[in-house]
SEBA-352838 format. One line per 3 residues: number of its first residue (from 1); their letters; for each residue x, y, z of N, C-alpha, C. Coordinates in Angstrom, 2 decimals, m for minus. Layout:
// SEBA-352838
NUM	a	X/Y/Z/X/Y/Z/X/Y/Z  ... $
***
This chain:
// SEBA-352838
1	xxx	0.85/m1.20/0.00/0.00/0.00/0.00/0.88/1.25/0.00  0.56/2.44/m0.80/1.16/3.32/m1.06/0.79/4.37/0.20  2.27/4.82/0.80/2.06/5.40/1.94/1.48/6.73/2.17 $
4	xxx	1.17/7.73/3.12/m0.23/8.68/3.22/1.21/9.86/2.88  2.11/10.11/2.91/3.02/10.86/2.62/2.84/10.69/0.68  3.00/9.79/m0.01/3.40/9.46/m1.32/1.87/9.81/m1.98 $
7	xxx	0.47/9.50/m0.93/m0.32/9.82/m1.57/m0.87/11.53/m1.79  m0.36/12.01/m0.70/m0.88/13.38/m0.80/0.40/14.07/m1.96  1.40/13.64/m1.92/2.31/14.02/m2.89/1.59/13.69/m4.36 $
10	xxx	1.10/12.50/m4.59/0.36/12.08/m6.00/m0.60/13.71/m6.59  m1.57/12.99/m4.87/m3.28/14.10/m4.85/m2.78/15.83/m5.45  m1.18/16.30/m4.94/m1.09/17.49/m5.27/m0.64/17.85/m6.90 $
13	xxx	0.06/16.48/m7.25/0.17/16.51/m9.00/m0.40/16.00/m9.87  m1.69/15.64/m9.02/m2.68/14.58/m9.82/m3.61/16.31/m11.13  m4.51/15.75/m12.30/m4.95/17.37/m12.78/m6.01/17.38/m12.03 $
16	xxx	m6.54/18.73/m12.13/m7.77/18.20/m11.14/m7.61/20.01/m10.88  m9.23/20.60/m10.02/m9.11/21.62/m9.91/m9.16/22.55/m8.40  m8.84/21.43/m7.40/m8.59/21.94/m5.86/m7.04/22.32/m5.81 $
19	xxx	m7.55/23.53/m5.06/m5.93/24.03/m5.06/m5.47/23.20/m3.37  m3.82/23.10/m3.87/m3.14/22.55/m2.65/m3.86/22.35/m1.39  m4.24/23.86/m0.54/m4.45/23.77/1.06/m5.72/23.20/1.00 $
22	xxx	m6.59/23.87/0.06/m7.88/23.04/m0.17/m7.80/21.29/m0.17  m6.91/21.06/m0.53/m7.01/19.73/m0.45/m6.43/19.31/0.97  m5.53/19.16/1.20/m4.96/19.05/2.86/m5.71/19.21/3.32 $
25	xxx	m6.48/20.56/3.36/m7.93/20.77/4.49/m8.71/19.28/4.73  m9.50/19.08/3.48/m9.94/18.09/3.02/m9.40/16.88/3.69  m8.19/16.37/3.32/m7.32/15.18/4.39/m7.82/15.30/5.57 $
28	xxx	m7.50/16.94/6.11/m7.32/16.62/7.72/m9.10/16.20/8.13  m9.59/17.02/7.28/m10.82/16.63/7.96/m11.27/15.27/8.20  m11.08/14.61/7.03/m11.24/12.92/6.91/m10.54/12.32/7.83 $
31	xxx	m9.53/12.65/8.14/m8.61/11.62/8.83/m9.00/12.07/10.65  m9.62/13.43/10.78/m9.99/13.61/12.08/m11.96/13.05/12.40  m12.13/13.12/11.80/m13.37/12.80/11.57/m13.73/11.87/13.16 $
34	xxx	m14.58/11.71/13.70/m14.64/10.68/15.49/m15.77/9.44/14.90  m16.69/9.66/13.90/m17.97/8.82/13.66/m16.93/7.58/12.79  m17.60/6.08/12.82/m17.31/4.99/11.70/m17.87/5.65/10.81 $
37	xxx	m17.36/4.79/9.66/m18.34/4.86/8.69/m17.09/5.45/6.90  m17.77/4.93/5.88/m17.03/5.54/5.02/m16.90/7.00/4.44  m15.88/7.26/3.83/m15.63/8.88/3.02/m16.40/8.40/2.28 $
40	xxx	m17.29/9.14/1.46/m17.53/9.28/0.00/m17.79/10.74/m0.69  m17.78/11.06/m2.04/m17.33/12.42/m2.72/m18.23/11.94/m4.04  m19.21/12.66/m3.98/m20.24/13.25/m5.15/m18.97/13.96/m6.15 $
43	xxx	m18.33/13.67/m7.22/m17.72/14.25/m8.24/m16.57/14.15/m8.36  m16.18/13.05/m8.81/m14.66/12.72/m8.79/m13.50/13.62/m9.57  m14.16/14.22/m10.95/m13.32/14.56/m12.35/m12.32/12.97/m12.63 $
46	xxx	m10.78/13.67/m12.14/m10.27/12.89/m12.39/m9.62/12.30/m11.10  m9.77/12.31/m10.56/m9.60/11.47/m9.15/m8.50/12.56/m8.04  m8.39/13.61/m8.55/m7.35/14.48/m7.01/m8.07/14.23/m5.70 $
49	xxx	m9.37/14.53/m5.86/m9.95/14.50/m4.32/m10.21/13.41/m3.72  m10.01/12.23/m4.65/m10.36/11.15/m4.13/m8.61/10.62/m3.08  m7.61/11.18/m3.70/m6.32/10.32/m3.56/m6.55/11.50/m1.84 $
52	xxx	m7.15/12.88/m2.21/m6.67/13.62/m0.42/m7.78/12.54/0.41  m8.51/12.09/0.00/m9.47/11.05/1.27/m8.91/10.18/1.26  m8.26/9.31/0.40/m7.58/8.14/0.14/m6.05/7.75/1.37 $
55	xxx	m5.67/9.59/1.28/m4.50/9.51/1.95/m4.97/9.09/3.44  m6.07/10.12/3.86/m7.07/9.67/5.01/m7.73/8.37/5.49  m8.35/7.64/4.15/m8.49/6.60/4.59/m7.09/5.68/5.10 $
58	xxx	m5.98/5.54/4.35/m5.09/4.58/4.68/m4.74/5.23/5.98  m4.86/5.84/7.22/m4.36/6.32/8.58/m5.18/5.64/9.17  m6.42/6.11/9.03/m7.69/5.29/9.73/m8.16/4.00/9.15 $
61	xxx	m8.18/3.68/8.81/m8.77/2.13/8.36/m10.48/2.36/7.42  m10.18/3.17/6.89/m11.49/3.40/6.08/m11.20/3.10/4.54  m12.80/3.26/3.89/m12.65/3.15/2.65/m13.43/4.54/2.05 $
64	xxx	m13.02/4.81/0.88/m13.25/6.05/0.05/m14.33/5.00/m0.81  m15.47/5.88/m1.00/m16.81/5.74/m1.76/m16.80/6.95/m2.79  m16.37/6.80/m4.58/m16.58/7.99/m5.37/m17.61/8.05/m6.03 $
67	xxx	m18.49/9.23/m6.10/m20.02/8.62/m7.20/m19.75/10.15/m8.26  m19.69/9.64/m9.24/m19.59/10.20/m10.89/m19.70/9.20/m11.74  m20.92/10.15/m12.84/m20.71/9.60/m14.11/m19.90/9.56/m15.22 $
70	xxx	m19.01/10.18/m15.04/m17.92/10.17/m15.77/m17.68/11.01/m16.94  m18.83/11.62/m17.47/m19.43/12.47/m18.60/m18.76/14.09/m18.32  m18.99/14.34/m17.09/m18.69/15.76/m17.20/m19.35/16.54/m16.57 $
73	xxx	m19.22/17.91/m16.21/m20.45/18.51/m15.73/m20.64/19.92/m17.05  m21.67/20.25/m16.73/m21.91/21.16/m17.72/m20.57/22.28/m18.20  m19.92/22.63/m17.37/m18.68/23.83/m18.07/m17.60/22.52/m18.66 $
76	xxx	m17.94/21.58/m19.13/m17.21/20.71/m19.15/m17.44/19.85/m20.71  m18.51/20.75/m21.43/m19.11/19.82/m22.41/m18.80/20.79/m23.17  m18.90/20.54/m24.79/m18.41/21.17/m25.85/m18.82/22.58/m26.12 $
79	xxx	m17.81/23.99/m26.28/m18.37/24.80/m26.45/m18.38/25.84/m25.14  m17.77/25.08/m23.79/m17.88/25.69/m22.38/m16.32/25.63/m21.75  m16.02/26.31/m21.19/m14.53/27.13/m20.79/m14.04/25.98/m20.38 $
82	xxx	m14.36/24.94/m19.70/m13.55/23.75/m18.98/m13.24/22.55/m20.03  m13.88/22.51/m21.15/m13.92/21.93/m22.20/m12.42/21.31/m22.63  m12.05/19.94/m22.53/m11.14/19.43/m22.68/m11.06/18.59/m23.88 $
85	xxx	m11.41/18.58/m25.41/m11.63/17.72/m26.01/m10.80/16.17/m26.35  m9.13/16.31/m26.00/m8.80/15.19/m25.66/m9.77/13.93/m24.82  m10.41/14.26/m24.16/m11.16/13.57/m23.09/m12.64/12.78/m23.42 $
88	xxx	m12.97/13.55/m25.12/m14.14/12.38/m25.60/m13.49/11.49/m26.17  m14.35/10.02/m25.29/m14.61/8.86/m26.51/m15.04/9.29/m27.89  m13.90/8.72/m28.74/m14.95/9.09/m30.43/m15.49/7.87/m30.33 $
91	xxx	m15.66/7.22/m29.53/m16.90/5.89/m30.21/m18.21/6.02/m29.86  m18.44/7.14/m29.05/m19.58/7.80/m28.11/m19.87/9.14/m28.36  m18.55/9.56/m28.92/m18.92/11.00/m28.76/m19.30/11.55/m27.76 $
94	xxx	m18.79/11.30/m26.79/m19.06/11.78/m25.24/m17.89/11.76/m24.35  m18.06/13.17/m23.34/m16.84/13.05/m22.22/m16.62/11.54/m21.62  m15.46/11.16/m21.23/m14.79/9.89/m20.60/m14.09/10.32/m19.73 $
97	xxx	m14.31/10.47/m18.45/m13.27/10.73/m17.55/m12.77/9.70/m16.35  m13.25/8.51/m17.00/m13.03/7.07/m16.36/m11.63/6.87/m16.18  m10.76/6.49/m17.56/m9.86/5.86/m17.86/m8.90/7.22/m17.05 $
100	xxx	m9.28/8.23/m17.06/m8.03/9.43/m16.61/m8.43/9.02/m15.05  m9.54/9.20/m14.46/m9.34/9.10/m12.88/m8.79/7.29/m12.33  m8.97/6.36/m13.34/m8.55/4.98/m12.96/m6.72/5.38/m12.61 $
103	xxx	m6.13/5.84/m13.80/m5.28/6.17/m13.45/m4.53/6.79/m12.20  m5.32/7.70/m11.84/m4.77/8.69/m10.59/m4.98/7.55/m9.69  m5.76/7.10/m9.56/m6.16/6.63/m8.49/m5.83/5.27/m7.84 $
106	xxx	m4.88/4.69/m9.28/m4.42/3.57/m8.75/m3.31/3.12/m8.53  m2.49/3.97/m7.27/m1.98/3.60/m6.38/m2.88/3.42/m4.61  m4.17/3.87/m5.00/m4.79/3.88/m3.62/m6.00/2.61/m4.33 $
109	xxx	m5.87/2.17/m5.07/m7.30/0.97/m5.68/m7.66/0.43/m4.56  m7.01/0.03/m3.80/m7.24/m0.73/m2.41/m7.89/0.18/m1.43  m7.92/1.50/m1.60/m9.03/2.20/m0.78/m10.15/3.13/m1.58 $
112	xxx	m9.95/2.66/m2.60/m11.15/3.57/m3.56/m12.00/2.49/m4.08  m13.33/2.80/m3.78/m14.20/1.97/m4.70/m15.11/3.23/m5.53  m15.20/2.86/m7.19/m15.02/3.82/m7.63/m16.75/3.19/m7.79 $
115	xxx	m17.94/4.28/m7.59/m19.15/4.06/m8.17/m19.48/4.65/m9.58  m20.11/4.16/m10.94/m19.86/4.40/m12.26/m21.34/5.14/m12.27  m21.74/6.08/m11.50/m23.43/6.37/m11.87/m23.63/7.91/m11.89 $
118	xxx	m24.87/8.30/m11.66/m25.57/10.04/m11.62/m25.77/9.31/m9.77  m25.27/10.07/m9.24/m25.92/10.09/m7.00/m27.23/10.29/m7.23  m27.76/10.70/m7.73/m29.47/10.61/m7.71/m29.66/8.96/m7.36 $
121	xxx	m29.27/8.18/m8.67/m29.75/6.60/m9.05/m28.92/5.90/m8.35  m27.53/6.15/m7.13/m27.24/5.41/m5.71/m28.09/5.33/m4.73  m28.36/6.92/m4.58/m28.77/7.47/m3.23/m29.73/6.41/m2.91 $
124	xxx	m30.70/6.06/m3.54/m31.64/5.25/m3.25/m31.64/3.80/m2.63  m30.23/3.42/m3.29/m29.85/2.09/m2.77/m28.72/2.38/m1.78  m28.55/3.36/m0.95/m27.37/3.63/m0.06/m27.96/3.44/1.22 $
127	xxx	m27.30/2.45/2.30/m28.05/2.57/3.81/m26.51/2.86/4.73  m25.68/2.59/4.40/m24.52/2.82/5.49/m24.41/4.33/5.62  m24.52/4.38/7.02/m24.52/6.38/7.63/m22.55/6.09/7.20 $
130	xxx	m22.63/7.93/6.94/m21.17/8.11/6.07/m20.60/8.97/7.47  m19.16/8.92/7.34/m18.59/9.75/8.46/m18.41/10.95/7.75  m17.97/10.52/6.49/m17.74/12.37/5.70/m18.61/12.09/4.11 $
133	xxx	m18.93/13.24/3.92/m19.53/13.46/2.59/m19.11/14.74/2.07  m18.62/14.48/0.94/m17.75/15.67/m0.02/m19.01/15.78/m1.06  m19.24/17.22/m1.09/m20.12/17.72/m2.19/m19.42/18.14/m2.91 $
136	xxx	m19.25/17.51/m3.99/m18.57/18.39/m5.68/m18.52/17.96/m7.06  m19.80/17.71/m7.20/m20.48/17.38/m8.41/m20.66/18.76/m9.09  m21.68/18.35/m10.32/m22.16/19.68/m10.77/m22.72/20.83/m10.44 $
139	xxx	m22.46/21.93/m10.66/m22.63/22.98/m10.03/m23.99/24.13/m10.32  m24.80/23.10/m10.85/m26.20/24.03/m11.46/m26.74/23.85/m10.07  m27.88/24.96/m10.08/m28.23/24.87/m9.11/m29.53/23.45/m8.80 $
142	xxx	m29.65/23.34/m9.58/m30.90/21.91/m9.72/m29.45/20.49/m9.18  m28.61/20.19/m9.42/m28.19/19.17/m9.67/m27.90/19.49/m7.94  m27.09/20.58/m7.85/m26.37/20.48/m6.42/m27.19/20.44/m5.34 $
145	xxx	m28.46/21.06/m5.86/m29.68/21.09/m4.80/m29.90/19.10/m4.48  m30.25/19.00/m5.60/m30.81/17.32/m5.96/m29.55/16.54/m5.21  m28.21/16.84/m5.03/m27.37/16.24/m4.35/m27.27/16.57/m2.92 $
148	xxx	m27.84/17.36/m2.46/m27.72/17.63/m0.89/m29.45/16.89/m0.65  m30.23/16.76/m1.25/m31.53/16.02/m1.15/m31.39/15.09/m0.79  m30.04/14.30/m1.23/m30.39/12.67/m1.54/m29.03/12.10/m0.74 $
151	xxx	m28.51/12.93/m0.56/m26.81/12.32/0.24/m26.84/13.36/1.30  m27.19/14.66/2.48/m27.02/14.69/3.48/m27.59/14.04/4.48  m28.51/13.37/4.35/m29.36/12.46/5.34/m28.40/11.64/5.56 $
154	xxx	m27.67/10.66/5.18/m27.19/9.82/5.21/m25.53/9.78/5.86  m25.70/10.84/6.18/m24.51/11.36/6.88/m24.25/11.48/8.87  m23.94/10.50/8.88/m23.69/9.81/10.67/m23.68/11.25/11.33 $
157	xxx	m24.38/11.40/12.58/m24.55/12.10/13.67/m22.90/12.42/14.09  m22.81/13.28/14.20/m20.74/14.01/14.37/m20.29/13.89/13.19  m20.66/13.06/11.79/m19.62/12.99/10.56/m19.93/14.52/10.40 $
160	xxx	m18.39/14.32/9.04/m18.77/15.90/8.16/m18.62/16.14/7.08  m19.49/16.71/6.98/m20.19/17.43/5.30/m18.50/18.47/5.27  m18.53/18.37/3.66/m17.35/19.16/3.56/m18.43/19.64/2.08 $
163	xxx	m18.36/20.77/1.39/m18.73/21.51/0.51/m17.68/22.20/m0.36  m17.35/21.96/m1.58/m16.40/22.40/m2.87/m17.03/23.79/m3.36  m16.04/24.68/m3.47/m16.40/25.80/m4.17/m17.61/26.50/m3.83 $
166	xxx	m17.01/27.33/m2.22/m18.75/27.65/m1.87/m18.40/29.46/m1.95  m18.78/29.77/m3.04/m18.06/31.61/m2.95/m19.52/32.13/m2.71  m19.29/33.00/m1.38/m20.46/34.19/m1.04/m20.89/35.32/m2.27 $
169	xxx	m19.48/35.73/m3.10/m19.46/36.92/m3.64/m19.66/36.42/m5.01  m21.14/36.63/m5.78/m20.92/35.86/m6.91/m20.29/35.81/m8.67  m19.19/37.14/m8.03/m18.02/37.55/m8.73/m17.22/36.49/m8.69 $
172	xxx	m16.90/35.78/m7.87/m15.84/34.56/m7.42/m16.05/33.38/m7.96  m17.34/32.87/m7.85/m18.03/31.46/m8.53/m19.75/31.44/m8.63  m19.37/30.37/m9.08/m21.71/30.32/m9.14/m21.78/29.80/m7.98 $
175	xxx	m23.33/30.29/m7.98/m23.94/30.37/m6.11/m24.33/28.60/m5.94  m24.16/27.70/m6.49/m25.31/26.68/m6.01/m24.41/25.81/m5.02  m23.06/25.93/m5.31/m22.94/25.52/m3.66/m23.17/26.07/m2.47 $
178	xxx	m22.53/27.41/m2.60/m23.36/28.71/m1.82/m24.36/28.38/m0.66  m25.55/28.08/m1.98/m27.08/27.66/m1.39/m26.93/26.57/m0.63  m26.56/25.10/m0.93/m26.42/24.07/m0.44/m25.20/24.49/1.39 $
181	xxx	m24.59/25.49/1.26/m23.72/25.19/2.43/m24.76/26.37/3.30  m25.37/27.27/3.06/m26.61/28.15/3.58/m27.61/27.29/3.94  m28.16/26.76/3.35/m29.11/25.94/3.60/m28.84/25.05/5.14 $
184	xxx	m28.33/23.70/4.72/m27.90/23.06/5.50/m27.26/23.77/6.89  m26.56/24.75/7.14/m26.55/25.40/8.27/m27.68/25.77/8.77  m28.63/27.00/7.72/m29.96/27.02/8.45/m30.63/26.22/8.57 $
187	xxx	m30.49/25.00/8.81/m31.24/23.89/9.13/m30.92/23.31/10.22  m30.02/24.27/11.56/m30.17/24.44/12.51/m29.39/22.44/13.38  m29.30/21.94/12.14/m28.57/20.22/12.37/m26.86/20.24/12.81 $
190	xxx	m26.37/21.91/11.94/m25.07/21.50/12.06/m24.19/22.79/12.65  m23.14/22.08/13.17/m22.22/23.20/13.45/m21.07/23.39/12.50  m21.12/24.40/12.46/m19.78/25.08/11.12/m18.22/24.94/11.81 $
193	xxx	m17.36/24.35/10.77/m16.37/24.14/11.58/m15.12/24.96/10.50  m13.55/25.25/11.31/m13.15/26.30/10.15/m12.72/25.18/8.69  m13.17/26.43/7.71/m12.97/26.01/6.61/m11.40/26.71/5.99 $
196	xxx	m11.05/26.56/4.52/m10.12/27.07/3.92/m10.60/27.16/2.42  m10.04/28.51/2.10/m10.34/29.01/0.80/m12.37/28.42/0.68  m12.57/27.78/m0.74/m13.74/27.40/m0.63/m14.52/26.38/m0.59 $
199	xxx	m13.57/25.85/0.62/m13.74/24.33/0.97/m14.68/24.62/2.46  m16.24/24.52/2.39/m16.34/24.66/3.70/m16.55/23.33/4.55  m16.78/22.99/6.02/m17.05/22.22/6.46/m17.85/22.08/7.79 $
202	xxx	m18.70/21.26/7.81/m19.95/21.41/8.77/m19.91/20.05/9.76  m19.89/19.91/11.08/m20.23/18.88/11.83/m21.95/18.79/11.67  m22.31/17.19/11.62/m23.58/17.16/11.76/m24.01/16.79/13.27 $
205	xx	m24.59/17.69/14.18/m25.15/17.49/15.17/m26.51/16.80/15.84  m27.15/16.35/14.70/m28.99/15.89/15.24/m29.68/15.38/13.47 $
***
């Protein structure tokens, strides 16, 4: 097994779009975390965020849970600023971001189980309470809403919600994580714990 030093070294040259402390944040949180239970992360891309939980899981004895479809999210499809066209299958004509995150990710295979779906069509079949849940899927406001619907419940009493790209000022980024990390606070369940850059993070209390 590839050691938690070699993996956060990978996670920081893996491509991917969390900057450095953002990710460490991320580690520490996972690896401090007090509830059982597994990591899992709504939006892999290409696997960086998975290798900073990964590094976490191998300290603690956990396993990393990733749910993406592999397609892309909308700034990500033809015609939109994130747009990578190396990255379609021509036999599909569609984003593939499988074969790039298998890669990153396998020096930690032994703590990643990678889920191939949309979190809508898991959520349903998911019963194990999670110690951490990483929101960072797509960023419309329908999808991110529809992802805090269906994956904060399921999140163990003390685990923690960690939230990707949550900018107040909407000069900085789009609001729909925003909403999702507003929300869930005013919902009076959790306590806010410190975050970095726009990585926030919430204990769930009730």
């Amino acid at each position: 097994m590839t050691c938690t030093e070699e993996l956060l070294a990978l996670a920081v040259a893996a491509p991917g779009f969390m900057p450095e402390d953002e990710g460490r944040a991320l580690y520490a949180a996972a690896r401090s975390v007090a509830v059982p239970g597994p990591l899992l992360e709504i939006g892999s891309w290409m696997g960086k965020s998975a290798l900073y939980l990964a590094a976490a899981a191998a300290e603690t004895g956990r396993v990393v849970v990733t749910v993406d479809h592999h397609r892309g999210s909308e700034e990500h499809q033809p015609g939109w600023e994130y747009h990578q066209p190396e990255l379609v299958d021509p036999a599909v004509d569609e984003l593939d971001t499988l074969p790039s995150f298998r890669r990153t990710v396998h020096p930690a295979e032994d703590l990643v189980v990678a889920v191939v779906a949309r979190s809508e069509t898991l959520a349903p079949l998911w019963a194990a309470p999670l110690a951490l849940l990483f929101l960072d899927g797509s960023h419309t406001e329908e999808s991110a809403r529809r992802d805090q619907d269906a994956w904060v419940e399921k999140l163990a009493v003390g685990g923690t919600l960690a939230v990707h790209d949550v900018f107040p000022d909407p000069a900085d980024g789009g609001q729909a994580p925003f909403g999702v990390y507003t929300r869930v606070l005013a919902s009076g369940e959790f306590t806010e714990l410190p975050g970095t850059g726009s990585l926030r993070l919430l204990r769930r209390d009730a």
